[in-house]
N, C-alpha and C positions, 0 to 999 in steps of 0.2 A: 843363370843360363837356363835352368833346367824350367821356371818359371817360365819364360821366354817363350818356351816351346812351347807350351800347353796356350799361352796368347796366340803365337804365331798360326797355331791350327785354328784354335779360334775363330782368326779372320779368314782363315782357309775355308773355314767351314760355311761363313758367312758370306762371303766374295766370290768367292771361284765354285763353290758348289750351291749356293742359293740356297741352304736350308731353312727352315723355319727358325722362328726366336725361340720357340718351345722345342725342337730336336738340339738347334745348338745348344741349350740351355741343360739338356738332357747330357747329354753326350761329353760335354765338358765338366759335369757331375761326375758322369761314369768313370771319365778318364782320371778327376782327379782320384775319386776312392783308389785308384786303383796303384797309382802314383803315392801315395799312402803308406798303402798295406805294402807297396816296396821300399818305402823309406830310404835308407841310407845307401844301398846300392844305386835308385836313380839319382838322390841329388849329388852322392860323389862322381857316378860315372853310369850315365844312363846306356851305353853302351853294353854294362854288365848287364842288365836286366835281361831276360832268358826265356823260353817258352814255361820252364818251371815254374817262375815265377806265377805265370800266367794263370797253371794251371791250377799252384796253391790259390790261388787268389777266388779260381771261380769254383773251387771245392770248398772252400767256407763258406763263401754263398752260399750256396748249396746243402752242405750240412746247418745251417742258418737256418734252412726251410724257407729262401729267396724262392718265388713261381720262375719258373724254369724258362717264360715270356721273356721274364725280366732279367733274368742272367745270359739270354740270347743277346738283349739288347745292350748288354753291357760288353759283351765280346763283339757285336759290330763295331761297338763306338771304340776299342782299344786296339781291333784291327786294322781300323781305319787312320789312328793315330799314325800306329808303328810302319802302314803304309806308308804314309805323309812324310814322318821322317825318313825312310831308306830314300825315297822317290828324291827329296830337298837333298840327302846326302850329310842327314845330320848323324844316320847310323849305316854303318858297314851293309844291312840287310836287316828285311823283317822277320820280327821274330816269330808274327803270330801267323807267316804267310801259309802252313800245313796244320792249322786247326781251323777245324770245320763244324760250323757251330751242331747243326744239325746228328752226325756221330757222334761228338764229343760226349751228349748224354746218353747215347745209347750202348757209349764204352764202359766196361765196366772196370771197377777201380782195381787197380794193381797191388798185390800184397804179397806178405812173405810167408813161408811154410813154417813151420815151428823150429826146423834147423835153419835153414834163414838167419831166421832170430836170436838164434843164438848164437850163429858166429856174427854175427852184428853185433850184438853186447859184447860178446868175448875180446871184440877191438879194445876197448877197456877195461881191463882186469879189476874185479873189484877188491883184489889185494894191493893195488900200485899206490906208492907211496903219493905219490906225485897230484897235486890238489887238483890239475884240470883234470886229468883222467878221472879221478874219483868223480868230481861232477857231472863231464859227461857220460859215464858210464850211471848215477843215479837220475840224469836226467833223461836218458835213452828209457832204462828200465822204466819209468814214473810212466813215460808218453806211450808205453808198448802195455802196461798194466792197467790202464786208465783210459785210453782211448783219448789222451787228451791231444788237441789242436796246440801247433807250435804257440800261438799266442799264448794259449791257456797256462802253458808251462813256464813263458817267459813272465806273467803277472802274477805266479803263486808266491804266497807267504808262510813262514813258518807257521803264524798264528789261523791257519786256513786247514791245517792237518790235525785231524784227529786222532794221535798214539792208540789209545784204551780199547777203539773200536775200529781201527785198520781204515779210517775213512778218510776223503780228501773233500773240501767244499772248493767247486770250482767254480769261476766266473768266465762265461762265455761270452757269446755274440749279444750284442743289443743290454751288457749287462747283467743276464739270467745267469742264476746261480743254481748250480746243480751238485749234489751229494754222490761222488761214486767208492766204490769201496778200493783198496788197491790191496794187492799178491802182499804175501811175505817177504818175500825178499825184497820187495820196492820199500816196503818200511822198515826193513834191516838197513838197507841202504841209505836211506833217510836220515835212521835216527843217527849214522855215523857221521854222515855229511853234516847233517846239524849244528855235530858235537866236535868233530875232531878237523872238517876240512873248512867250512866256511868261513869260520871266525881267521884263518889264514888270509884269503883277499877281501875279505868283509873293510871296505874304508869309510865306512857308516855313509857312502853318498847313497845305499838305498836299500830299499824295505824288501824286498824280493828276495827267493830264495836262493835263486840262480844267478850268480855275480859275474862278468867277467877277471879276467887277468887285473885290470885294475880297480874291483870293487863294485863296477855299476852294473845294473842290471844286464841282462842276457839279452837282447834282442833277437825279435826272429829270424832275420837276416844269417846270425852267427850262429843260429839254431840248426837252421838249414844245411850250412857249413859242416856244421858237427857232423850230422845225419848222413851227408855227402861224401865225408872222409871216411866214415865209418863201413859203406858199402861199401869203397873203393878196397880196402884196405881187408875186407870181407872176401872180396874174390864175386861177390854180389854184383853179376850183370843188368839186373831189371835195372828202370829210370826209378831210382829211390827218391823218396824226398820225405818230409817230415810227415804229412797226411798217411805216406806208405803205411806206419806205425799205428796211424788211428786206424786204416783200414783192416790192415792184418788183425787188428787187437777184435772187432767186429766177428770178422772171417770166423777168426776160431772160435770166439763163442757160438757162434752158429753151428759151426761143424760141432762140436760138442753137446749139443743139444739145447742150447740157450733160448728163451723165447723172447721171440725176435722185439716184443711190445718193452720188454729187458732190456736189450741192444738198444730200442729206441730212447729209454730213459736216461741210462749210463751214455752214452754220445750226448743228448740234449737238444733232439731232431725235436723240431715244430710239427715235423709228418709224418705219418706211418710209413707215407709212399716215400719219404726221402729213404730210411732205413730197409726197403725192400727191397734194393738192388743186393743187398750180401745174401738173398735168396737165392742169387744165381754163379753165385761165384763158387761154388764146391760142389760144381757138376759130377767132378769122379767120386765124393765121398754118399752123391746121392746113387749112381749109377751101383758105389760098390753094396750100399745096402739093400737097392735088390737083386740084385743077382745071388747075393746071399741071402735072403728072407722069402723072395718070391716063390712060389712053386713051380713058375712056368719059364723062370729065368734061366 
């Protein structure tokens, strides 16, 4: 069915709107990447699929170091999808009908304060006996100490984590692999998880460190999920979603004095200018330093 659709526009796009061979050829690329990176939510029930969705999808781009032309052009092409469908009555309503390409990159990302952040881990105690809590509370922590992308977290390996020197080798976008270091407590967490909780749903179906309920891998999808019950359950009004965590993780190094060319490393940005939007997000902690430093403030 869900195949069907992505045809059915197809011809839509070639028939009733007369585009070129090269835009439809485009466009139905953009859409399926997109169709992808959502996985198991569109093909059980494209219905589910949600402006979130959307939004993680074009913030990996994004943090990718994708030209911002090109991730323009990937949000006409899945606006226009999800048009398509509300318009045939294949979905309820569109989802991407109040994103606007033009603001959406001049918004700047959404993240949590350091108390935040901790009643969002504190959802999972990291005394609970109980195996999933223990995972997603050391998987929350990893993504919030690391800056890491839900992807990143759902394809880690034991054999990827450095004990001796507190380090994580992580593989990103396009494949690159990048070295970040992680907190204390992410590797207290770790090394328990390791040892005492995984080998419990571990069913040898896979190499990842993150298993579900029944042993296979973590998908992003159920990543997302985590993250979502955790705000809820937080008392955490913002729109959270898994990037929230890279974001925040960013934010506060900045605020702390972190140099930003740092940030760009530990994230895995292609651009400086991608990394240079968390210049502007802790407007009050630059505002408080002069008013205290300045003479004339």
């Amino acid at each position: 069915m869900t195949d069907r659709l992505l045809e059915k526009f197809r011809n839509h796009m070639v028939v009733e709107r007369n585009l070129s061979a090269n835009t439809v050829t485009a466009y139905t690329g953009d859409i399926a990447e997109f169709l992808a990176a959502a996985g198991e939510k569109w093909r059980e029930s494209p219905s589910t699929v949600n402006r979130d969705d959307v939004l993680d999808f074009l913030g990996d781009l994004r943090d990718s170091g994708i030209e911002s032309s090109s991730i323009a052009r990937k949000l006409v092409a899945i606006r226009m999808f999800f048009r398509y469908l509300a318009a045939e009555k294949y979905l309820k309503s569109d989802v991407t009908a109040i994103l606007e390409g033009p603001r959406l990159w001049r918004s700047l990302p959404d993240f949590l304060s350091p108390d935040e952040v901790d009643r969002l881990l504190a959802v999972f105690p990291n005394t609970a006996a109980e195996p999933l809590t223990q995972r997603n509370r050391t998987m929350l922590e990893l993504m919030y100490s690391c800056g890491l992308r839900a992807s990143e977290a759902a394809t880690l390996r034991a054999s990827d984590i450095d004990f001796e020197n507190s380090l994580l080798r992580v593989t990103g976008k396009g494949s690159k692999t990048r070295t970040v270091p992680a907190g204390t407590v992410a590797m207290q967490l770790l090394k328990r998880y390791i040892a005492e909780v995984r080998p419990k749903i571990d069913s040898g179906a896979a190499p990842e460190l993150f298993l579900s309920k029944s042993g296979r891998r973590l998908d992003r999808e159920r990543i997302w999920q985590v993250v979502k019950y955790a705000a809820a359950a937080a008392g955490i009004a913002k729109n959270i979603h898994p990037h929230t965590l890279r974001h925040s993780f960013a934010t506060h190094l900045l605020a702390n004095g972190a140099d930003l060319r740092v940030i760009q490393e530990l994230l895995g940005h292609a651009d400086i200018a991608t990394t240079e939007i968390y210049t502007h997000v802790d407007t009050a902690g630059l505002l408080a330093t002069h008013h205290k430093f300045h003479p004339r403030s």
